[in-house]
Phi, psi and omega in degrees: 000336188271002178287127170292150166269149169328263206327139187272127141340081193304156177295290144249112226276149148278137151239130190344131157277343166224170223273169177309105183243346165208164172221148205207114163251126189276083211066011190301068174311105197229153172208110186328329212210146180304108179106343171342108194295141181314155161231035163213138184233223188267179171224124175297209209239093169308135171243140148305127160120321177305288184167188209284169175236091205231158174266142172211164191141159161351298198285054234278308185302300168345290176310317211290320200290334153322312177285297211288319155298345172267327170276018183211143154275150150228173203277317180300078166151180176209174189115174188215130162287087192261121148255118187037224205270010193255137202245156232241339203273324148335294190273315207128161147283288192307301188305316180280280192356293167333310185248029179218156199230148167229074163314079175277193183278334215224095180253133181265144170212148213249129190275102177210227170249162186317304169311324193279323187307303195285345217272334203012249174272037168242007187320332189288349171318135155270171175302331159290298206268028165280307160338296164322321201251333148292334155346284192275325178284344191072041208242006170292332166314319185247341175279352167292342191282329190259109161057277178251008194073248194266330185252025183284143166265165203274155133217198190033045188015076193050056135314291178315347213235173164266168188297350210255306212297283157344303191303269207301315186277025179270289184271330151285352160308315172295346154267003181270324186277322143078072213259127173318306179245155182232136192210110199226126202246158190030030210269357154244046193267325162277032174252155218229158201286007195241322154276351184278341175282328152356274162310303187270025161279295213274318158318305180295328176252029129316325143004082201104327193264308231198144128318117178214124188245092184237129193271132191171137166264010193250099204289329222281321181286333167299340203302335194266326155004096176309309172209138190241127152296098217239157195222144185210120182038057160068038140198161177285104227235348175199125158246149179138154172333173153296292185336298162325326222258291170318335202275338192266332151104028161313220161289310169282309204275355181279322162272006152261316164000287187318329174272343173293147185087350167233125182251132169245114178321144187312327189259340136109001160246048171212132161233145164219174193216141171288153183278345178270352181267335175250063030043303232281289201296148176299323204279008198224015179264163190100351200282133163262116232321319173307321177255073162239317167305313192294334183254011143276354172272347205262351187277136171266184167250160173221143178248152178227107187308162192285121186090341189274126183268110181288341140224153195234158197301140157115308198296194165295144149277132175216356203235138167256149156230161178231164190244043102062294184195122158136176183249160181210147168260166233192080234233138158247157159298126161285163158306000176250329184096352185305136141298103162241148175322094178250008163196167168227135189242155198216175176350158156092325217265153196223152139202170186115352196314304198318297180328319193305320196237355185217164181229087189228161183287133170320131163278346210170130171261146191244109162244155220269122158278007182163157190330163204171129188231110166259199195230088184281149160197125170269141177316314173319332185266295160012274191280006180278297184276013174256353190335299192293358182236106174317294186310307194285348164278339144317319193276325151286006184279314181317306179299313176310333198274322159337282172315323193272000000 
């Protein structure tokens, strides 16, 4: 934090005279390390005033590296990072800082209070409009809960606190800091469905007042999105409403296809699934609709913790899973022993199918990249309720030998 920014400090930085009204990256190219192959090329152009902006896509590390390149330039890379006419080697860094906020997945927080957490260099605030900005973040609930209220202390730099907890006092700081742009990346993946409608409450009704560049695989948050971004291996491959998106049959409209059909209670512990969303999967089509009703009443829910491997390299496979809400990594053992990544499954994405018809080992461990909600079915039910049909269990055993 005590680190100078690269970009050298102009003698006298400008700062916009009027407020920020479009951000335009121009070729913009970004790398940790000097030769470093780009994870970004271009992005059209967000306007103030229209209504919130937000990205969605496949590619979660691109975007997130994106968000990070917009209130600032940096040297690893080329291309210019534009706010309206102003160029970041022109105004400073530290000055477009000033007027953009960034609200990531990972909220750092400082072991002081609660208060001191949200006031940072804003301390002249008052107490309505500190109320207000917990408020609207949702965050009166938990602070009745704690101890001291607003002046309960953080420790293990909010360690002590849960991520939904973290999350909301994250976002009322940023509104307490009341930033010309706003950029927010996954900021409701620890939250629960009564806050995350909440959050895309309070993102909407921002409108019109603020820039806001909001990051996200959950299409359901987007619909109202003035303009959607769609990102496939780190470019931009469709932009344009939902409507518009959906209309092109494209990339967007296949993953919302994926999300649709699984629903979660407001308390984020009971999900179900519609018989048209498992229609869908190759192994279940042709299936007839009574028993696709019988195996969506037969899926339990299962909730999962940060970390927690919900199946592991090696073991018995015995379990299907569909993925409801949340992320999972997707990880095999090396010759070395080492774990590497080979995937990431989010909303939609189903595994374990192979387990429904045959008792063969896990390829691979699947763990919870954060609170995280499925969808279960054991090989025992499965074949209790495909039990009656010889041909349809032949015709999946064929589709599973496929799928593998």
């Amino acid at each position: 934090m005590a680190s100078e920014p690269e970009l050298p400090e102009p003698a006298a930085p400008r700062s916009p005279a009027a407020p920020i009204r479009e951000i335009a990256m121009d070729g913009v190219f970004f790398g940790y390390q000097e030769g470093g192959g780009p994870t970004a090329g271009r992005v059209a152009r967000p306007r103030r005033g229209e209504a919130t902006r937000r990205s969605s896509a496949p590619a979660v590390r691109a975007r997130a590296r994106r968000c990070n390149c917009s209130p600032a330039c940096t040297t690893q890379g080329r291309g210019a990072s534009r706010w309206t006419a102003s160029i970041c080697a022109r105004s400073g860094e530290r000055s477009l800082r000033e007027l953009a906020l960034l609200v990531g997945q990972d909220t750092f927080l400082f072991n002081a209070t609660v208060r001191d957490n949200l006031l940072l260099d804003k301390q002249g605030l008052g107490e309505a409009e500190v109320n207000e900005a917990v408020r609207q973040a949702g965050l009166q609930e938990a602070v009745a809960r704690w101890p001291e209220g607003l002046d309960t202390l953080v420790r293990q730099e909010g360690g002590s606190f849960s991520g939904g907890e973290r999350q909301r006092i994250a976002l009322a700081r940023a509104l307490l800091r009341d930033p010309d742009v706003l950029l927010l990346d996954e900021v409701t993946s620890a939250l629960d469905p009564a806050s995350e409608t909440l959050v895309n409450e309070l993102v909407l009704s921002l409108r019109g007042r603020k820039t806001v560049v909001s990051v996200t695989h959950r299409l359901s948050a987007v619909v109202d999105a003035d303009l959607i971004y769609v990102f496939d291996r780190g470019e931009v491959v469709e932009s344009g409403t939902h409507e518009q998106l959906l209309g092109q049959g494209g990339v967007y409209a296949r993953l919302w296809e994926k999300q649709q059909g699984l629903r979660l209670s407001k308390d984020g512990m009971h999900a179900d699934v519609d018989t048209a969303w498992l229609a869908r999967l190759p192994f279940l089509a042709g299936v007839d609709a009574a028993l696709l009703d019988s195996l969506s009443a037969a899926f339990s829910t299962q909730t999962c913790r940060e970390g927690e491997a919900v199946v592991r390299e090696g073991e018995e496979g015995h379990t299907f899973y569909i993925i409801v809400r949340g992320q999972f990594e997707v990880t095999k053992q090396t010759a070395d022993a080492d774990e590497r990544r080979v995937a990431t499954l989010r909303d939609g994405d189903y595994f374990g199918e192979i387990a429904l018809m045959r008792q063969v080992p896990r390829t691979a461990t699947v763990r919870a990249l954060g609170p995280s909600v499925l969808l279960s079915m054991r090989r025992e039910t499965f074949q209790r309720l495909v039990s009656g049909s010889t041909q349809l269990q032949d015709e999946l055993s064929r589709a599973l030998e496929r799928r593998a």
